[in-house]
C-alpha positions in Angstrom: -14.9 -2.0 7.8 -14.2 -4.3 10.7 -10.8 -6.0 11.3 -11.9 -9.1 9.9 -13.0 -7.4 6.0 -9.6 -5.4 6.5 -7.3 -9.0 6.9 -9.2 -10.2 3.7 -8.8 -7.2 2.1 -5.4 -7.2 2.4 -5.3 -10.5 1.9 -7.2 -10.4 -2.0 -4.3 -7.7 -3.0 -1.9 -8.5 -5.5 1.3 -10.1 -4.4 0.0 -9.9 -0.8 -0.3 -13.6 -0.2 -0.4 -14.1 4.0 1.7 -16.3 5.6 1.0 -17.2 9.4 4.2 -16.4 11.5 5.3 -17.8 14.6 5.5 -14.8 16.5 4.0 -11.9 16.9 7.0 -9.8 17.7 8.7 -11.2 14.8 10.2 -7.8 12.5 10.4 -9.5 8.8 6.9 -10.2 7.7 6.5 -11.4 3.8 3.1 -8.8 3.3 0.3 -9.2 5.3 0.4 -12.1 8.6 -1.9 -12.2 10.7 -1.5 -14.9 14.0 -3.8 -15.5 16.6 -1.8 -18.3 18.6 -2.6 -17.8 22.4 -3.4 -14.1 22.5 -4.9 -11.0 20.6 -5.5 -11.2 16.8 -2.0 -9.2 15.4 -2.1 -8.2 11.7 0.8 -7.1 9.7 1.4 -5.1 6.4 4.6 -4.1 5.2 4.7 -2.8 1.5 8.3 -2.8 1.3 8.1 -7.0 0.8 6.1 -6.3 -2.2 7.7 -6.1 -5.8 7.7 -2.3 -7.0 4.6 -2.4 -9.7 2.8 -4.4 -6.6 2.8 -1.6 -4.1 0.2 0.8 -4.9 -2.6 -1.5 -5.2 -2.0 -3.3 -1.7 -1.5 -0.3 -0.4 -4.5 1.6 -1.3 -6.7 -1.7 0.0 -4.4 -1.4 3.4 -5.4 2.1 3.7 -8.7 2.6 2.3 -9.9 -0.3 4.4 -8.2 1.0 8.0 -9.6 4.4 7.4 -12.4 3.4 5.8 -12.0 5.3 2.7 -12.8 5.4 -0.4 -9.9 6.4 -2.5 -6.2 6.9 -1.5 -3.9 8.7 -4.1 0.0 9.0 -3.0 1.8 12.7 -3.3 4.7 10.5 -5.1 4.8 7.1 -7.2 7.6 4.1 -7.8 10.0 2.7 -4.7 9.2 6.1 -2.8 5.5 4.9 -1.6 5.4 3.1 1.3 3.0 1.7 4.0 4.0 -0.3 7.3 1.1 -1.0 9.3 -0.1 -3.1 12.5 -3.4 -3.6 13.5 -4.5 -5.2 16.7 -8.0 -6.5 17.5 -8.6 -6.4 21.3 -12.4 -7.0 20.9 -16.0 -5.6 21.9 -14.9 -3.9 18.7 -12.1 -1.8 19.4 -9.0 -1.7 17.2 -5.6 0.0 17.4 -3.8 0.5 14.0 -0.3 2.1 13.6 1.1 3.4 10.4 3.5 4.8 8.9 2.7 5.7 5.4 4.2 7.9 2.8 2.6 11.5 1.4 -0.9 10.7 0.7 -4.3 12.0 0.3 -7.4 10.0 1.6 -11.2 10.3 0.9 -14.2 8.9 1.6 -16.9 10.2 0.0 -20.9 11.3 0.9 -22.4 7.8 -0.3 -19.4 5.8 1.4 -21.0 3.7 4.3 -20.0 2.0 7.3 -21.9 -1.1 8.6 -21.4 0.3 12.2 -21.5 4.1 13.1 -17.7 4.4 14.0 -15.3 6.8 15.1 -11.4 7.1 14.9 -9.6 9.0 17.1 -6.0 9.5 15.7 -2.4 10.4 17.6 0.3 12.3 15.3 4.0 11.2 15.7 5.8 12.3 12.5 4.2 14.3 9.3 1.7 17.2 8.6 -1.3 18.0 7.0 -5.0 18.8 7.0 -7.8 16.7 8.1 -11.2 18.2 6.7 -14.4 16.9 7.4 -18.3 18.6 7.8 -16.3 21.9 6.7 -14.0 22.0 10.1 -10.0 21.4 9.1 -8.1 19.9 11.7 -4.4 20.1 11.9 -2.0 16.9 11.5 1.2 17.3 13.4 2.9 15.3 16.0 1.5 15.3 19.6 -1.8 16.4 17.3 -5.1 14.5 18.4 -7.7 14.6 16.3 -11.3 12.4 15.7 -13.0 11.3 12.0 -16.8 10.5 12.4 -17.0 7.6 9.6 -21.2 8.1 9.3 -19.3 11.3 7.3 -17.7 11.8 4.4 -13.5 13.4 5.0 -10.6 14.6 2.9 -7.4 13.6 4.7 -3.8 15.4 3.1 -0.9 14.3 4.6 3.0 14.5 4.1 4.7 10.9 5.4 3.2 10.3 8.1 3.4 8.2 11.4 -0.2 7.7 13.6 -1.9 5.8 15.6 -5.4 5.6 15.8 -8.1 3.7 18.1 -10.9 2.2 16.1 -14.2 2.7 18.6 -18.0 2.0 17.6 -19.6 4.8 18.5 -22.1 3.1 20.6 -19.8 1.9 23.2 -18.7 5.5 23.7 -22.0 6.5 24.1 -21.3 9.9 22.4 -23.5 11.5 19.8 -22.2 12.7 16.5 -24.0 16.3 17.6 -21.3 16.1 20.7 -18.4 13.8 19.2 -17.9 16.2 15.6 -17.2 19.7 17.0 -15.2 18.1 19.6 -12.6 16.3 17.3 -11.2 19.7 15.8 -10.3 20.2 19.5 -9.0 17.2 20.6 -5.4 18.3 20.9 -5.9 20.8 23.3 -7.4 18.6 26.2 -5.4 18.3 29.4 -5.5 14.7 28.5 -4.0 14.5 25.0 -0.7 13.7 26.7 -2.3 10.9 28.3 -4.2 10.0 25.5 -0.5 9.7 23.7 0.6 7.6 25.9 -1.7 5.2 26.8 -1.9 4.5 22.7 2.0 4.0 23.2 1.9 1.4 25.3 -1.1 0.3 23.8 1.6 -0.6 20.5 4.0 -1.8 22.5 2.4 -4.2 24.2 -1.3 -5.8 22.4 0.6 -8.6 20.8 2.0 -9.7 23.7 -1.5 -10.1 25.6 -4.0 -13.3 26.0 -7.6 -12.1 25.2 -8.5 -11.4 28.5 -6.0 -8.8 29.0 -6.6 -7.7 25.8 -9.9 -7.0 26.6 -9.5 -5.0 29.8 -7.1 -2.6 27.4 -9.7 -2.4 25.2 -12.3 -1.2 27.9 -9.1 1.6 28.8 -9.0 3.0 25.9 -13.1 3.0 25.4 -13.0 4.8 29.0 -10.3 7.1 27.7 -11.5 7.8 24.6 -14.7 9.1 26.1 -12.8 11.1 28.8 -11.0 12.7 26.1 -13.8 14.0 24.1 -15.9 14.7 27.2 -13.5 17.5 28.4 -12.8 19.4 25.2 -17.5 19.3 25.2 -19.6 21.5 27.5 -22.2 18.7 27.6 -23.4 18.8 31.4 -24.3 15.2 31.4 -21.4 14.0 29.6 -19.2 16.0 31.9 -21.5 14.2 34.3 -20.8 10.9 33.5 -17.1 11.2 32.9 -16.0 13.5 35.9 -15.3 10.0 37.9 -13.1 8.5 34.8 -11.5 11.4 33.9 -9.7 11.6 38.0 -9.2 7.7 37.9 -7.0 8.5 34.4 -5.0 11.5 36.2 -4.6 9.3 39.4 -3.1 6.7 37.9 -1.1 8.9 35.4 0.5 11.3 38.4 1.3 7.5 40.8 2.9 6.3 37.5 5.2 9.3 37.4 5.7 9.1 41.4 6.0 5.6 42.1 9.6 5.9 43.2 8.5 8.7 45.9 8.1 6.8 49.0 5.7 9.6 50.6 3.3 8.6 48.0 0.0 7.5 49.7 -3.7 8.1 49.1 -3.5 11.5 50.7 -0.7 12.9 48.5 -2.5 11.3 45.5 -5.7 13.3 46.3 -3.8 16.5 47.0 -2.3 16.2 43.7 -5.3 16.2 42.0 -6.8 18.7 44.4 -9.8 16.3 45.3 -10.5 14.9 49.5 -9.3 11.7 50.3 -12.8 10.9 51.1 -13.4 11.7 47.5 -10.6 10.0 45.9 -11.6 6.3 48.0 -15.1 6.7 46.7 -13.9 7.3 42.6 -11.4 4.6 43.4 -14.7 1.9 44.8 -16.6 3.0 41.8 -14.3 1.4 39.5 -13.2 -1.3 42.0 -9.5 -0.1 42.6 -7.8 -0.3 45.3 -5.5 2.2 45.7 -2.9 1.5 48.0 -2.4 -2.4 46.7 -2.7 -1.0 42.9 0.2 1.3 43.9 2.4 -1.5 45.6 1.7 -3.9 42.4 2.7 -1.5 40.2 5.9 -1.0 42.2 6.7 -4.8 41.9 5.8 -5.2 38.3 8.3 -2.1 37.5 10.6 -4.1 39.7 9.9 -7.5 38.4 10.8 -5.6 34.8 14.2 -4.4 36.0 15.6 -7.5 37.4 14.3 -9.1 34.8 17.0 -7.0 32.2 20.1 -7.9 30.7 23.5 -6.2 33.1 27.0 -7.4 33.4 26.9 -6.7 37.2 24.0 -7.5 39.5 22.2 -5.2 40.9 21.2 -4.9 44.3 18.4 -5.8 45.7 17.9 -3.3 48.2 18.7 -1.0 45.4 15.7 -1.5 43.2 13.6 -1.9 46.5 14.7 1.9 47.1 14.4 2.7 43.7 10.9 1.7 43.3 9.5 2.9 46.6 9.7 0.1 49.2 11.4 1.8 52.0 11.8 -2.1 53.7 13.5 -4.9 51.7 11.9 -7.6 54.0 8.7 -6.1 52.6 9.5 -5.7 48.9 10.8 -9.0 49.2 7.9 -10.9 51.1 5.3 -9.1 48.4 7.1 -10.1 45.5 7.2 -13.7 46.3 3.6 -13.3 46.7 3.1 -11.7 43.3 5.4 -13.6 41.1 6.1 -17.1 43.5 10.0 -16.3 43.7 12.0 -14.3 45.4 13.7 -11.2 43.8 17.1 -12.8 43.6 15.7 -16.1 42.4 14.0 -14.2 39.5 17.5 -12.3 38.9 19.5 -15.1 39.0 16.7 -17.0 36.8 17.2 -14.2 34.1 20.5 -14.2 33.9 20.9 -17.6 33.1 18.9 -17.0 29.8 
C-alpha cells in the first residue's frame, strides 16, 4: 500500500482525526499529521494521543498498512500497547518509515496482494524476534538487517520493537525475487550493514527537513544502496557486475566521512584504503559524476558550517575548526566558505549567536 492509502488509512481510524501542523519537527502531534509545506511529504502517528479503547484499532491500520499486512495482534492489551511512527515520502516511490511499536505479531497472508511488487528492507535498533517468510526465519535484533518480499505471504513476532525500514518497488532495484528472497535471510552479515544503518539514520534525521529535490537525490541513495546491499550477500555475476562500481562509491564516501579531519586525505589515500588504483577510483568517481577532491572539501565546509553554526558560551576559533576539519590554511578555508555559503566563517558565527 503506497504512502498515500497509508495517510488515509490512518486517517479513517477511530479517534485519529489529522490535523496539519506547522512544522515538521514539531514533537506533540494529536494522531496522525501529515504536512507537505515546502519540502518532503512527513507523516505522523502517535498512539499515545489516542484515548485507551481507541488505540488498538488505529494501531492495527498504522501497522498493517506500513507493512502491508494483513492482521496485527499485540503480545499485550490496555495502556501497554503502543505505536509511534514516521513515515517519509521522498518519491520515485521510495519510503522510509520508523517505528517503535510494542510486542506484536504481524501477518500477511497467501491471497494478500500488493498493487506494486515491493520490497522492505528493515534495520533493528531495540527488540527481538523472528521474521518467517517462504520457510526461511530471519532473526530480529538490533544492528539486524533483514528484507520482506511483499508478492509473499510472512509471519513477523516481535518483542517492543524499534526499526526502520526503506519502502522500495522492486522494479527500481532491478532485483528479482529468485535473487532478492534468499538474500534477505543474510542481509545482516554484509560488509555494508553498518552502512546500510547509518545511512537509514541520517535518513530519519534529516527527510523532513529537505525540499523535494533533495529529497529525491536521498531517495536515489538509498535505491543505490539498497541494491548494493543485497548484491553482496548474492553470488549473481551480473548483479555483482552491475553493482561493483556502487558498492566502492558507498565505501569511499563512508571511509572520507570517517577521515575528513586527516589532512593527508587525498584521492591516493582514498584508493589505498579501499585497495583500488587511483586510476581506478577517478574512473568509478566520473561514472557517477563525483568529483572527489571538491566533494571532499564541501563536505569539510558543511561539517564546518554545522559547528559554527552551534550554540557555546565562548567562541571558538576560527583557525581551530579550520584545523579541525582538515584545512591546513585558514585563508583557504575561509576564501571557500564564503564561496559555499556567501559569508565569511566569523560572520556566520557571529550571525548564529545572535539567535
Amino acid at each position: 500500500m503506497r504512502f498515500r492509502a497509508l495517510r488515509d488509512r490512518i486517517w479513517a481510524s477511530p479517534g485519529a482525526a489529522p490535523r496539519l501542523q506547522s512544522s515538521r519537527r514539531q514533537a506533540r502531534v494529536p494522531h496522525c499529521h501529515s504536512p507537505t509545506l515546502e519540502g518532503v511529504v512527513v507523516l505522523v502517528f502517535d498512539s499515545a494521543t489516542l484515548p485507551t479503547r481507541e488505540r488498538y484499532g488505529a494501531i492495527h491500520d498504522a501497522i498493517t498498512s506500513a507493512a502491508s499486512a494483513t492482521f496485527m495482534a499485540p503480545a499485550r492489551g490496555g495502556e501497554s500497547v503502543h505505536l509511534r511512527m514516521q513515515a517519509w515520502d521522498l518519491g520515485g516511490g521510495v519510503e522510509v518509515i520508523d517505528a517503535r511499536c510494542s510486542a506484536h505479531t504481524l501477518r500477511r497472508t497467501v491471497r494478500a496482494g500488493d498493487e506494486q511488487p515491493t520490497y522492505l528492507i528493515t534495520c533493528g535498533l531495540k527488540g527481538r524476534g523472528a521474521h518467517h517468510q517462504l520457510d526461511r526465519e530471519m532473526p530480529v535484533r538490533p544492528t539486524g538487517v533483514w528484507g520482506t518480499d511483499l508478492t509473499h505471504p510472512y509471519v513477523h513476532h516481535v518483542t517492543d520493537t524499534w526499526t526502520t525500514t526503506a519502502k522500495v518497488p522492486r522494479d527500481l532495484l532491478g532485483v528479482p525475487s529468485r535473487l532478492a528472497g534468499p538474500a534477505f535471510q543474510h542481509l545482516s552479515d554484509s560488509p555494508l550493514a553498518p552502512l546500510f544503518h547509518r545511512h537509514m539514520a541520517e535518513v530519519r534525521d534529516v527527510a523532513g527537513d529537505l525540499n523535494p529535490v533533495a529529497a529525491a537525490s536521498l531517495g536515489t541513495a538509498t535505491i543505490a544502496l539498497t541494491r548494493a546491499l543485497i548484491a553482496s550477500v548474492t553470488d549473481d555475476d551480473r548483479l555483482n557486475r552491475e553493482t561493483t562500481g556502487d558498492i566502492l562509491l558507498l565505501q569511499v564516501k563512508e571511509f572520507v566521512r570517517a577521515h575528513l579531519a586527516d589532512r593527508a586525505l587525498d584521492p591516493r589515500t582514498v584508493a589505498a584504503a579501499n585497495h583500488v588504483s587511483l586510476r581506478h577510483l577517478y574512473k568509478t568517481c566520473a561514472q557517477a559524476d563525483l568529483h572527489l577532491e571538491q566533494w571532499i572539501i564541501a563536505e569539510r565546509l558543511a561539517g564546518a558550517h554545522e559547528e559554527l553554526a552551534r550554540p557555546s558560551s565562548a567562541p571558538v576559533s576560527i583557525a581551530a575548526v579550520a584545523r579541525r576539519w582538515g584545512f591546513s590554511s585558514t585563508s583557504h578555508f575561509a576564501r571557500r566558505f564564503r564561496e559555499a555559503y556567501e559569508l565569511s566563517p566569523s560572520e556566520w558565527q557571529a550571525l548564529n549567536r545572535r539567535r
